[in-house]
C-alpha positions in Angstrom: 65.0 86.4 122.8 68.7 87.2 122.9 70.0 87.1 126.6 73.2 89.2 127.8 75.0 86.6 127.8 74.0 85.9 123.8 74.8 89.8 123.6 78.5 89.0 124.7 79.0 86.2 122.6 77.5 88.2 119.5 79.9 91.5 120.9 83.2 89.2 121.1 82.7 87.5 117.3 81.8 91.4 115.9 84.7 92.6 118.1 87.2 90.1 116.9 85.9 89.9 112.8 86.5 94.4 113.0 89.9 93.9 114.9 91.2 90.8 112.0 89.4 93.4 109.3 91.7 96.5 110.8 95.0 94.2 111.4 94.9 93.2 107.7 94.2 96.6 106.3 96.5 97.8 108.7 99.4 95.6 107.3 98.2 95.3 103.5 98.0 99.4 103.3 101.8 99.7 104.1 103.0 97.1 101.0 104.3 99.1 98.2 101.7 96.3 95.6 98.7 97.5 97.6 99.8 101.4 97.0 97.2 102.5 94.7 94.5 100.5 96.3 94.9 102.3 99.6 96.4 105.5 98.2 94.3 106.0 95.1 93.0 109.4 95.6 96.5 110.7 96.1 97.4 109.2 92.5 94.7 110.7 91.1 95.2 114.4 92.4 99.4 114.3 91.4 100.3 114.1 95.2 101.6 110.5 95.1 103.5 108.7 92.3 104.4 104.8 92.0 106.3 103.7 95.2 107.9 100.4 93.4 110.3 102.8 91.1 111.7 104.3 94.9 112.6 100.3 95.8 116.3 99.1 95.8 115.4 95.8 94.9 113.4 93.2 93.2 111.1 92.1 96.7 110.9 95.5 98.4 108.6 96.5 95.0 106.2 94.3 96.1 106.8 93.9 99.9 107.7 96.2 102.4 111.3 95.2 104.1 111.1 98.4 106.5 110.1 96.4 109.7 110.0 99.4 111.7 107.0 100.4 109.9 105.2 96.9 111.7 105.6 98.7 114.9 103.4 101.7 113.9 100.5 100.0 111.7 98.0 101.7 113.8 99.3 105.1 112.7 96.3 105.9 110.0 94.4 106.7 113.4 96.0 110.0 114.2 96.6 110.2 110.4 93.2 110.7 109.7 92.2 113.3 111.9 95.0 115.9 111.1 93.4 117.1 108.4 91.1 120.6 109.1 87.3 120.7 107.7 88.9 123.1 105.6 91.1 120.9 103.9 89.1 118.5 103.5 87.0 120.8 101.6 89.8 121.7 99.3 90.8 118.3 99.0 87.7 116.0 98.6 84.6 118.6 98.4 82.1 120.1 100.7 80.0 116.9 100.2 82.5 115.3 101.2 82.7 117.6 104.5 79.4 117.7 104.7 78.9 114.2 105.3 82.0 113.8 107.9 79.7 116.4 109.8 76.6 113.8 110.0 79.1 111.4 112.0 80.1 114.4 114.4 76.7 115.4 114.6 75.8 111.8 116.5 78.4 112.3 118.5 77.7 115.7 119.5 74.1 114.5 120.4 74.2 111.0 121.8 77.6 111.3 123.5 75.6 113.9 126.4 72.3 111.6 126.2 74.1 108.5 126.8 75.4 110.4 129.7 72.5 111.2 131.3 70.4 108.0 130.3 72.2 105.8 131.9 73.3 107.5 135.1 69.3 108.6 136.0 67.1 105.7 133.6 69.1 102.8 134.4 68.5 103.3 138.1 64.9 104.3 137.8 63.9 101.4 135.6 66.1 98.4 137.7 64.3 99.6 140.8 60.8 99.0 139.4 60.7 95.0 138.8 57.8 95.0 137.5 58.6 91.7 135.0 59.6 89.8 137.5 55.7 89.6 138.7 54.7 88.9 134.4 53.3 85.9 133.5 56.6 83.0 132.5 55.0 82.9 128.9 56.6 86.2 128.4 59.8 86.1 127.3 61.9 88.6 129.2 65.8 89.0 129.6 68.0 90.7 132.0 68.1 93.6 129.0 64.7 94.2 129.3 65.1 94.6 133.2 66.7 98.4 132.1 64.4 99.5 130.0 61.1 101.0 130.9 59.0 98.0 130.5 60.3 97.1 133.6 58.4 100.3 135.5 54.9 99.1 136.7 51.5 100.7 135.4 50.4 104.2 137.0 54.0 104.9 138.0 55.0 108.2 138.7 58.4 107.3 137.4 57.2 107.9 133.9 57.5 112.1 134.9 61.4 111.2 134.6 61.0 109.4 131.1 58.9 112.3 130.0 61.1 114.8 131.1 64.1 113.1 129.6 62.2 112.9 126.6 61.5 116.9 126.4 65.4 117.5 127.1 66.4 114.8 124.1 64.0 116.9 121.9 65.4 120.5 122.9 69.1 118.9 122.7 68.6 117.4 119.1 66.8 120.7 117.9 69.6 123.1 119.1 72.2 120.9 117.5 70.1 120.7 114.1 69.8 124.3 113.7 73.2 124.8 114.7 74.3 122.7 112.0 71.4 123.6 109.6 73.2 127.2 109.4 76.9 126.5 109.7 76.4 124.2 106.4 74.5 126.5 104.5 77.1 129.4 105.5 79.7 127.2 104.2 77.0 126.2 101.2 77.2 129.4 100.1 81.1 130.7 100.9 81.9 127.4 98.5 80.4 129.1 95.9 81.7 132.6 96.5 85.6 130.9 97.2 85.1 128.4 94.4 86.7 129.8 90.8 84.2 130.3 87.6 82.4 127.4 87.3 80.6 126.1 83.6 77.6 125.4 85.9 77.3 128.6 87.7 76.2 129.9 84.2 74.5 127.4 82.6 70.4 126.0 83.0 68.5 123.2 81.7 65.6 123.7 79.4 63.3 120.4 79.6 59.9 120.7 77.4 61.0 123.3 74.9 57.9 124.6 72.9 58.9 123.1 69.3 57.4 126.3 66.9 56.1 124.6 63.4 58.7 124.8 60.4 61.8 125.4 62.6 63.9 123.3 64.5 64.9 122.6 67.9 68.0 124.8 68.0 65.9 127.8 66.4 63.2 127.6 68.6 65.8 128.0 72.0 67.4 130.6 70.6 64.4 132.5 69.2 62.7 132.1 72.6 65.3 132.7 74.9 66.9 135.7 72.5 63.4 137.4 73.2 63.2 136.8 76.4 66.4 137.2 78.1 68.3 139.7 75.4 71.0 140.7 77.4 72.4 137.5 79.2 71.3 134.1 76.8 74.5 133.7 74.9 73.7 130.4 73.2 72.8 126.7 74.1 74.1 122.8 73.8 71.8 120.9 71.6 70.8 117.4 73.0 71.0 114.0 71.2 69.2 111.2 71.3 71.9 108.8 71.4 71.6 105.9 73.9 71.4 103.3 70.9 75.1 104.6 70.3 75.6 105.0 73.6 75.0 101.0 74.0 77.2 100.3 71.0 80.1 102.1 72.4 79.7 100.1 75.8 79.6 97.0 73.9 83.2 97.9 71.9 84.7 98.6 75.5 83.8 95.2 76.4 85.1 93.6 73.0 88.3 96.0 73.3 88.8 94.7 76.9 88.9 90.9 75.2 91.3 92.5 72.2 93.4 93.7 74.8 93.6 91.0 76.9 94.6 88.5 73.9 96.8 90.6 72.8 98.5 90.6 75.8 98.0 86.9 75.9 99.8 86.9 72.4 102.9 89.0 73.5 103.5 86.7 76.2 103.5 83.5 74.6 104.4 84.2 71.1 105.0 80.8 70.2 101.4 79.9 71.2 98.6 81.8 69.2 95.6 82.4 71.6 91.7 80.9 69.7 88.4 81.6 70.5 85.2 79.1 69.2 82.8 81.0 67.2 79.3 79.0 68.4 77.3 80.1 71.5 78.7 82.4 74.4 82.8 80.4 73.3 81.7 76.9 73.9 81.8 75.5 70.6 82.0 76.0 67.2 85.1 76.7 65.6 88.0 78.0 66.5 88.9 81.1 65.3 92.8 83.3 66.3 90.9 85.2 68.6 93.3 88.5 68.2 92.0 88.8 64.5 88.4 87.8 65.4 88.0 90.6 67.8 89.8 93.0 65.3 87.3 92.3 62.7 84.2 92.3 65.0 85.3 95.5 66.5 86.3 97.6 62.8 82.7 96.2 61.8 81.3 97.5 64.9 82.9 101.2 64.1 81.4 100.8 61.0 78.3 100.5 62.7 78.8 103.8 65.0 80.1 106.1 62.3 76.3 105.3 61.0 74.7 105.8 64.0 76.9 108.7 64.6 75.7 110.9 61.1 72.4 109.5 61.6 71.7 111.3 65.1 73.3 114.5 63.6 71.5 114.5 60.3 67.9 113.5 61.6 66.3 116.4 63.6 64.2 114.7 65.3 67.0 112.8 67.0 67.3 116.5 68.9 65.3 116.1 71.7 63.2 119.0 73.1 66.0 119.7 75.8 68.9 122.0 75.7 71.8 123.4 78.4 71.3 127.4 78.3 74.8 129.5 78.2 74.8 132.8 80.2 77.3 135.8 80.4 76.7 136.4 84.2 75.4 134.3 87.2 73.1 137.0 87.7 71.6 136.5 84.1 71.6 132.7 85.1 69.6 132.8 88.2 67.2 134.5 87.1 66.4 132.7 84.6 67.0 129.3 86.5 64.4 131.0 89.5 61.6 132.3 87.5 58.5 130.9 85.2 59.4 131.4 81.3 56.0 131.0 80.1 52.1 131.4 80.8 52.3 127.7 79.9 53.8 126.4 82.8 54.8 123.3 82.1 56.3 124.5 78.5 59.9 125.9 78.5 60.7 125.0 82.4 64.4 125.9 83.3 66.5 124.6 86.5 69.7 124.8 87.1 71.7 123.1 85.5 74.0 120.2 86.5 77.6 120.3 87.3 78.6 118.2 83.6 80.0 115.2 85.4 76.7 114.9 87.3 75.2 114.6 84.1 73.0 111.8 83.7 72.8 111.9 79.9 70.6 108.9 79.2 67.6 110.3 81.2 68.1 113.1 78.8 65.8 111.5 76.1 63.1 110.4 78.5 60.0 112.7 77.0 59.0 115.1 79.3 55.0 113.9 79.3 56.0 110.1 80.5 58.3 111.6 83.5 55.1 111.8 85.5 53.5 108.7 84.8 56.9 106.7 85.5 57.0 108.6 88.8 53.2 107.1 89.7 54.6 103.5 88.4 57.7 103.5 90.9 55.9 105.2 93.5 53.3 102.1 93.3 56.5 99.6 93.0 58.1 100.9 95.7 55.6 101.1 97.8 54.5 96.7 96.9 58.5 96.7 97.4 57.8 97.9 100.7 55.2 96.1 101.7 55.6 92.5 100.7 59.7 92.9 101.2 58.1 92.5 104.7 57.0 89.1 104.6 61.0 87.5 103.7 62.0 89.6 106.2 60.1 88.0 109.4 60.5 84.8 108.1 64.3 84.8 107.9 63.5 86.8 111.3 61.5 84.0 112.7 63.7 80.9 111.6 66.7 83.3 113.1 65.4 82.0 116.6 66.0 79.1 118.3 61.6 78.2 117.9 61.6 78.7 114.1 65.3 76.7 113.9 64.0 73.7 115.9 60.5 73.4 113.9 62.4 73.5 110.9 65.4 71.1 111.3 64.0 69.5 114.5 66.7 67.0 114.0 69.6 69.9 114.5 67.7 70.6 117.8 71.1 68.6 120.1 73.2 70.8 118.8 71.1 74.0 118.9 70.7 73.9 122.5 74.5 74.0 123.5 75.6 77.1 125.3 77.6 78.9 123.0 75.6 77.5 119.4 72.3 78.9 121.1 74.0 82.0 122.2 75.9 82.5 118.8 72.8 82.0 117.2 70.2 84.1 119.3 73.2 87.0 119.3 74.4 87.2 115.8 72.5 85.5 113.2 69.3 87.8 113.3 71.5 90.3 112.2 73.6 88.7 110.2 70.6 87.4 108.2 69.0 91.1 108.2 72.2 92.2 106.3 72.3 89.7 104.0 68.9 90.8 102.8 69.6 94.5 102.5 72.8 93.6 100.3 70.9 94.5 97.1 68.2 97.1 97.7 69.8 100.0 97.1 71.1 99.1 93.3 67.1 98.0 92.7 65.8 101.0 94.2 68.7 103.1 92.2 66.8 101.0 88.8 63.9 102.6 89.8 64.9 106.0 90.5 66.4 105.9 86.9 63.4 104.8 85.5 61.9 108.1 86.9 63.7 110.3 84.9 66.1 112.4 86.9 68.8 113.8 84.9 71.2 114.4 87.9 73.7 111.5 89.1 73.6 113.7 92.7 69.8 113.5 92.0 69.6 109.8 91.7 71.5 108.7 94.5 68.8 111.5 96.9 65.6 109.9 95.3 67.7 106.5 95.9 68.2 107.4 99.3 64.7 108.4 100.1 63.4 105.3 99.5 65.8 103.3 100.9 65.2 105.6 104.0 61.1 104.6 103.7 62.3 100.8 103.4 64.3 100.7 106.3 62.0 102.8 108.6 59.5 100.3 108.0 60.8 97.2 107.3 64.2 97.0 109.3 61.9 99.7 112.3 58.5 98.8 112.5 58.5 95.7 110.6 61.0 94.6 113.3 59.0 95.4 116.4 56.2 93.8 114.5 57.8 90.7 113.7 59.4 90.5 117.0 56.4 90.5 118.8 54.0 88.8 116.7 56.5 85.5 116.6 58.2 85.8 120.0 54.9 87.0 122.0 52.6 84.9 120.5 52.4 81.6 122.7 51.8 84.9 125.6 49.0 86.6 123.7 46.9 83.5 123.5 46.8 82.4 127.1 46.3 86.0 128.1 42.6 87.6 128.5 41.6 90.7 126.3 42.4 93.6 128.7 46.0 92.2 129.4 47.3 92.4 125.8 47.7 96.1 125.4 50.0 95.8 128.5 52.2 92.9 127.0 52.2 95.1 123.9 53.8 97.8 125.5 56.7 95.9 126.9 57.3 93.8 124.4 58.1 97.3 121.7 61.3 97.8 124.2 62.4 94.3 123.8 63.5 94.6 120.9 66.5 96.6 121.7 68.5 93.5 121.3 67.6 92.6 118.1 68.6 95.8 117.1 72.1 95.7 119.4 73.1 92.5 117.2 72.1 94.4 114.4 74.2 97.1 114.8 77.2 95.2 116.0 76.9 93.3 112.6 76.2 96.0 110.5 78.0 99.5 111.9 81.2 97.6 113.5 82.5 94.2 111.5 80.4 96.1 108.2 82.4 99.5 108.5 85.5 97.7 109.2 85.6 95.8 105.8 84.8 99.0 104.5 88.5 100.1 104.8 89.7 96.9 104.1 88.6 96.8 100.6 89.1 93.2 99.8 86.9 93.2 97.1 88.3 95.9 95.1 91.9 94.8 96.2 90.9 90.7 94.5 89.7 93.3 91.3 93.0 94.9 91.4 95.7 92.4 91.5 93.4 90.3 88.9 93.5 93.5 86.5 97.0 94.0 87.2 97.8 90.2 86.4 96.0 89.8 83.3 95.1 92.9 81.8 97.3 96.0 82.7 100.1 96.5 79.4 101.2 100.4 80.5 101.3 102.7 83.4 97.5 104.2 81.9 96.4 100.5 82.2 97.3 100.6 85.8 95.4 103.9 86.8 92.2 102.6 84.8 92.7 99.2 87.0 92.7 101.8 90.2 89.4 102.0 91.2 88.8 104.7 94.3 85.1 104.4 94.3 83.4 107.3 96.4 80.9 107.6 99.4 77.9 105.3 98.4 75.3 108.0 99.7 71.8 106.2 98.7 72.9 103.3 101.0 75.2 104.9 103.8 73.2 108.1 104.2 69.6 106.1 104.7 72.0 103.6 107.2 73.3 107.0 109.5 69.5 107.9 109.8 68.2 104.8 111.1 70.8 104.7 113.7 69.7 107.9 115.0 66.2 107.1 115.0 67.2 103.8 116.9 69.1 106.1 119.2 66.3 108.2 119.7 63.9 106.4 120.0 66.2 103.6 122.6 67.2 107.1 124.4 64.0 106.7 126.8 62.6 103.2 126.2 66.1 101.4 126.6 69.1 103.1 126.9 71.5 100.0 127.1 71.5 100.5 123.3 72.9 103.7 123.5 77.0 102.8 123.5 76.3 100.2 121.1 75.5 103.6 118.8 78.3 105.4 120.2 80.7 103.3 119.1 79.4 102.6 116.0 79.3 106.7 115.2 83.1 107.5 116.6 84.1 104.3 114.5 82.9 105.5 111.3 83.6 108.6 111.3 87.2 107.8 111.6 87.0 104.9 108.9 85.3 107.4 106.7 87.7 110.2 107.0 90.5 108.1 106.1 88.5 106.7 102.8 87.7 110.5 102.2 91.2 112.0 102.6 93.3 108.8 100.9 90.9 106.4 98.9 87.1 108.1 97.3 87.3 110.3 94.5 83.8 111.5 94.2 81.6 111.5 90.9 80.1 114.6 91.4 79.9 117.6 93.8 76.4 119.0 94.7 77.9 121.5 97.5 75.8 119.2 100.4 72.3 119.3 98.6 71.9 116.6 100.7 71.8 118.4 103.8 67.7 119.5 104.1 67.3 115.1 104.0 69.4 114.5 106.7 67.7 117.2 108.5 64.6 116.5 107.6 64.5 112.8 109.1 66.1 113.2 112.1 63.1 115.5 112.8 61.1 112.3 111.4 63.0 109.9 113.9 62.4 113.0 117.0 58.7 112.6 116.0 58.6 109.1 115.6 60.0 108.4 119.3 57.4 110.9 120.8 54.8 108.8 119.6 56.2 105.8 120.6 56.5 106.7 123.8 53.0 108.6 123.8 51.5 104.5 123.5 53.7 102.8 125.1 52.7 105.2 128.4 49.1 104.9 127.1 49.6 100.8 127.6 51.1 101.5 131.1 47.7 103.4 131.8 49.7 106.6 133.0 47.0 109.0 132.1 48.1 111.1 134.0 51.7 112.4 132.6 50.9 110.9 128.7 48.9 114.6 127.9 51.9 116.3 128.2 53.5 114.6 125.4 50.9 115.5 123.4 51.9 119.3 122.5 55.6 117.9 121.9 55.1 116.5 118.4 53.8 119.9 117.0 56.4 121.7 118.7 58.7 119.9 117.2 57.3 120.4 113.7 57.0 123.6 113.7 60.7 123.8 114.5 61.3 121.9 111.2 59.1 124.2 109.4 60.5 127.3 110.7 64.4 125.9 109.6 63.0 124.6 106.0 61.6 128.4 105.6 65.0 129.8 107.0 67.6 127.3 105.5 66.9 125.6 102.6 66.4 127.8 100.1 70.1 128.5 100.3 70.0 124.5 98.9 67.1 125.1 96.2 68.2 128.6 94.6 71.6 130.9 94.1 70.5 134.3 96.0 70.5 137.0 93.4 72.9 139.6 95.4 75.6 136.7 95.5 75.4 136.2 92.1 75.5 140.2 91.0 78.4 140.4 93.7 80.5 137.6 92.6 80.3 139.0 88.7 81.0 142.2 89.6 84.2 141.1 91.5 85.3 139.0 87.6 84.3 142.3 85.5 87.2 143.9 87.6 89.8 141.4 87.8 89.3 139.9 84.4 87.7 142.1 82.1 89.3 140.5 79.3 87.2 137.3 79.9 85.5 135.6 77.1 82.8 133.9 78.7 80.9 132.5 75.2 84.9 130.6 74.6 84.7 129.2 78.5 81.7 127.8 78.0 81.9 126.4 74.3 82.1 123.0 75.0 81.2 122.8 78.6 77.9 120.3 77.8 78.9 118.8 74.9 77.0 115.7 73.8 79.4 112.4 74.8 78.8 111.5 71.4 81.4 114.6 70.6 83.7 113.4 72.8 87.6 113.3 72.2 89.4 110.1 71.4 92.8 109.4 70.9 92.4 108.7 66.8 95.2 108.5 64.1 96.6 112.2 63.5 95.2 111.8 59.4 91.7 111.5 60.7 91.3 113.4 63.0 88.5 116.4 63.3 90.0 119.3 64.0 88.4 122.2 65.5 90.5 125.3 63.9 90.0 128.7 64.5 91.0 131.7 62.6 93.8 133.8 64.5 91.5 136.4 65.1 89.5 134.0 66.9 90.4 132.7 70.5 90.6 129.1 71.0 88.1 127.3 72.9 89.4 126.6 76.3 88.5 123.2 77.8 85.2 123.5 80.7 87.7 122.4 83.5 90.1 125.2 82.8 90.0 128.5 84.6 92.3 130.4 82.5 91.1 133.3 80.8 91.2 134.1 76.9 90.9 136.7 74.7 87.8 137.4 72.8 86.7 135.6 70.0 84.3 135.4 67.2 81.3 133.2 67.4 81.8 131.8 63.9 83.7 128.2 64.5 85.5 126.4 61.4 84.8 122.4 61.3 87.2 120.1 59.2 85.3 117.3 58.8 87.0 114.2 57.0 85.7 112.0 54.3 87.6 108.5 55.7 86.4 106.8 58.6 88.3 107.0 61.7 90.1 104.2 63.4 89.4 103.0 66.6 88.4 105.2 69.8 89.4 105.1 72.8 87.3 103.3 75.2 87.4 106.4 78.2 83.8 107.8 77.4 80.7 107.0 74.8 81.5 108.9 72.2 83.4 108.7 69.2 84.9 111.9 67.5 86.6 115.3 68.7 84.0 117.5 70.0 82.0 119.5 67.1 80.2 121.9 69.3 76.6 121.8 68.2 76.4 125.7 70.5 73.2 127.4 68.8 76.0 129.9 67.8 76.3 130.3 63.9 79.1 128.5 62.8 80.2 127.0 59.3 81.0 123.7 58.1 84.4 124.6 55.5 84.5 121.9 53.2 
């Protein structure tokens, strides 16, 4: 059991790691070589170009020789609050906005209940003493003096931790419909102020009813042309093609090797680089490995340019899904908000992701195994759960000084001096707890991609969710469990049936410093590396050294990253359930979580405005989640308390806790029925109003050309090829060229008849941006002809 003095030790070496972690970034950000690795967003939007061609000389390229700037490192502090919510949104997304506003949102409700816990529980639970008069086979610390296991049994001090308890609960509610309706009002202006958007008129089709002796393509638009006349102005076919998209992934890796031997090559051109043909490069003979990889990499497009006419020649390589085009958001909606079929689960539309949210893989999962994959990782998960318990409590266990000393009894001299036991009892637990969350999320990600969602903002929710489950029980309860099972057990044998409820009931608090050290390791040292960005820096300079050739090379070697939400969103919810929950039972832990929250927040804004650039944008879909469990953690914490004052044999105040838990549901039923449908559907008068508003100010608009190649199949995607071979997409002058899916500009109408030159000679090597392999040849269910 950590002591406060262990607390201080564990407080000083988090304190001092976060402060070296913000001195270096602090230094490093300001060197013109570390630019783009603290600056990268700004590259990537135009607003920032290289800062070594604005150097006088040779050494200020790399360093900075402006030692005035030394004086002001800390300036990225006020830096990163100047910019408005609105900004932000303009600049980095309302997902990006949206999740800022979780980090204000602790603030706004644990700054007040930190407040008030500590000025009228503190006092109320010191006064009591009651563990001074517990048997010495407890183990107690001068922490567990201020919380409430230190009010005696029957107390009529419990009134002021049920009381606090109903005013946590009424605070929390009002600030979580508060900020249930200011998102979802700025949910839906982001849609009304956003421009024309591909997905705003575009659904998914998943099961598509496959009518005997036509194909795919025939069958959408016979169904859809019936059905919705007016509005269904054609569809994207979808291919089959992860076996090509695996061969392109391997030619980016050979390319990667061709490139950096080539490189090699140019270098030292009196020194020919080799490569040994046996296994993996150990042996065999050696080969010039510039030629080698040439030839592997032309036989490999030899390979793809197969693969390639073989998906678009065999029909059954179209898989039974398809991305609907509309001519309004009106037409859109309704078809993305309403059954197609008697058959309900034939021809079932959604809306349809934005198309860099695309998962494209998940695409050719059959729709009849999505279920059964769901009941597999349901099952997993839930094993995963489970058993992910029993590692847990034994690193747990041997993270005190009793598991330590039966392990290595021989360590046991130099376990028991001062500050080893205290460094030890403070910060390892934690420490060791981290260490063994470092790889869930990417295995629960596996899973959730194993599923079958077809979203990238989908996967990282369903990621979320369970990482959320796993650390509610495993890193919550499995904690108090463990805890009390390893560090109460020597108490619960020498005590007599009727006295164990009571220990149990104290010993639930005591964990608060488990979960102090925890935090301190986790939400202080672990959110200050977060803007320190070693890892990616080490990446950088190693790309930079060995690989970058031109100024391209460089901005591929830029990696930004973006807000990992399945990890860092299910990580902001347990520390509001800890705060909750710790609110009445022990609020000591409560600054711990204030810091951690004001911290964050201003690491995260600076990552937002200057560093993420963000995969996707799902217009904070997120949201009803994080709402959602902090209701979870406002129930949780009734309970809690509810037995822990049943232990304490307070019969007498515990019945009016009972009517809290329902009250407090209801609320959260009462905000899902008033909020999220703004989340799950596009209201019907927005969409009329907002196509209304383009029929006026751009009644020239082509919509069919805007959305030609919005979804297009990677395996269409452009590459930079040699100008004799490449496929051209022409259009008759009459006609209006297709405009690009990104591109807001209007165009004048066109024809739906496209002309395709399609060459006879192979084309050279792609590019290695994105899996495909050709120029786009829209596959759009619109009639087009193949000139020869």
């Amino acid at each position: 059991m950590a002591t406060l003095a262990d607390i201080g030790v564990s407080a000083t070496i988090n304190i001092l790691t976060a402060f070296a972690f913000l001195l270096a970034f602090a230094i490093l950000r300001i060197q013109p070589i570390n630019d783009r690795i603290y600056f990268p967003k700004w590259y990537i939007s135009g607003g920032r170009t290289s800062s070594r061609s604005n150097t006088g000389n040779f050494v200020g390229k790399f360093v900075n020789l402006n030692f005035r700037t030394y004086l002001t490192f800390l300036n990225w502090m006020p830096q990163a609050l100047r910019m408005s919510e609105t900004e932000i949104i303009n600049h980095a997304g309302l997902d990006s906005a949206a999740f800022l506003r979780i980090y204000t949102l602790g603030l706004k409700i644990f700054v007040p209940v930190t407040v008030v816990a500590l000025l009228v529980l503190i006092p109320v639970n010191v006064s009591s003493g009651t563990l001074f008069n517990l048997k010495k086979e407890l183990v107690v610390s001068d922490i567990d003096k201020l919380s409430i296991s230190n009010v005696p049994p029957k107390s009529i001090r419990f009134f002021v931790h049920i009381a606090l308890e109903y005013l946590v609960t009424i605070w929390v509610c009002f600030l979580l419909y508060k900020e249930y309706n200011n998102v979802s009002t700025m949910r839906l202006q982001f849609f009304v102020s956003q421009r024309r958007r591909v997905e705003q008129f575009t659904v998914v089709v998943r099961n598509v009813h496959h009518t005997h002796g036509h194909s795919v393509s025939d069958s959408v638009d016979n169904f859809f042309q019936t059905n919705h006349p007016n509005h269904y102005i054609g569809h994207q076919a979808v291919y089959n093609a992860n076996k090509f998209a695996r061969l392109v992934r391997k030619r980016n890796g050979l390319q990667n090797w061709l490139d950096y031997y080539q490189l090699k090559s140019e270098r030292h051109p009196d020194k020919k680089p080799t490569v040994k043909l046996g296994f993996w490069g150990l042996w065999g003979r050696k080969v010039d490995a510039v030629e080698y990889y040439r030839r592997i990499i032309t036989e490999l497009d030899k390979m793809m340019i197969l693969e390639r006419q073989k998906i678009i020649k065999d029909p059954k390589c179209i898989l039974p899904v398809a991305f609907l085009s509309f001519n309004s958001r009106w037409g859109a909606s309704v078809c993305a908000q309403t059954q197609q079929s008697k058959n309900p689960t034939l021809w079932l539309t959604d809306w349809a992701p934005e198309p860099r949210d695309v998962y494209w893989q998940n695409l050719a999962i059959p729709f009849v195994s999505l279920s059964i994959r769901k009941l597999i990782i349901s099952s997993l998960v839930f094993a995963l759960v489970f058993f992910y318990m029993i590692p847990i409590a034994l690193v747990q266990s041997l993270a005190n000084l009793e598991g330590l000393e039966k392990v290595v009894p021989f360590l046991r001299p130099v376990i028991e001096l001062q500050f080893i036991k205290s460094f030890l009892q403070g910060f390892l637990p934690g420490l060791a707890l981290k260490l063994f969350l470092y790889v869930l999320p990417s295995i629960l990600m596996i899973m959730s991609k194993i599923e079958g969602h077809i979203a990238l903002s989908t996967l990282d929710r369903k990621t979320s969710a369970k990482y959320y489950y796993f650390m509610l029980v495993n890193v919550f309860l499995g904690s108090i469990v463990t805890g009390t099972a390893f560090e109460q057990l020597h108490a619960f044998l020498h005590q007599s049936p009727t006295e164990i409820p009571r220990t149990i009931g104290v010993s639930i608090p005591m964990k608060a410093t488990f979960f102090m050290t925890y935090i301190m390791v986790d939400g202080w040292a672990g959110i200050a590396s977060e803007i320190l960005r070693l890892k990616e820096m080490i990446i950088y300079h190693l790309k930079n050294m060995f690989i970058v050739k031109t100024e391209r090379d460089r901005e591929k070697a830029m990696d930004p990253g973006s807000v990992d939400y399945k990890e860092t969103i299910p990580s902001l919810q347990l520390y509001f359930l800890l705060g909750i929950v710790y609110a009445v039972v022990s609020p000591v832990l409560l600054p711990f979580i204030l810091i951690f929250f004001a911290f964050a927040y201003l690491v995260y804004r600076h990552q937002i405005i200057n560093v993420y650039n963000q995969q996707y944008e799902s217009a904070a879909a997120f949201w009803p989640h994080v709402h959602g469990r902090i209701i979870a953690s406002l129930i949780i914490s009734q309970l809690l308390l509810l037995g822990l004052l049943s232990t304490k044999e307070a019969a007498k105040s515990t019945p009016l806790l009972v009517i809290l838990p329902i009250l407090t549901y209801a609320f959260h039923k009462y905000c899902q029925s008033r909020f999220e449908p703004a989340f799950r559907q596009y209201p019907l008068e927005e969409a009329m109003a907002k196509d209304l508003l383009e029929k006026t100010t751009e009644p020239e608009l082509n919509i069919k050309a805007y959305l030609a190649d919005a979804y297009l199949h990677p395996i269409f995607q452009s590459f930079e090829i040699e100008e004799h071979e490449l496929i051209e997409v022409r259009v008759d002058k009459q006609q209006t060229q297709v405009t690009s899916p990104s591109s807001n500009d209007t165009t004048s109408p066109s024809s739906s008849h496209y002309h395709h030159h399609l060459p006879s000679p192979p084309p050279s090597p792609p590019h290695d941006d994105y899996p495909g392999f050709f120029h786009h040849v829209p596959h759009y269910g619109y009639q087009y002809q193949l000139e020869p």
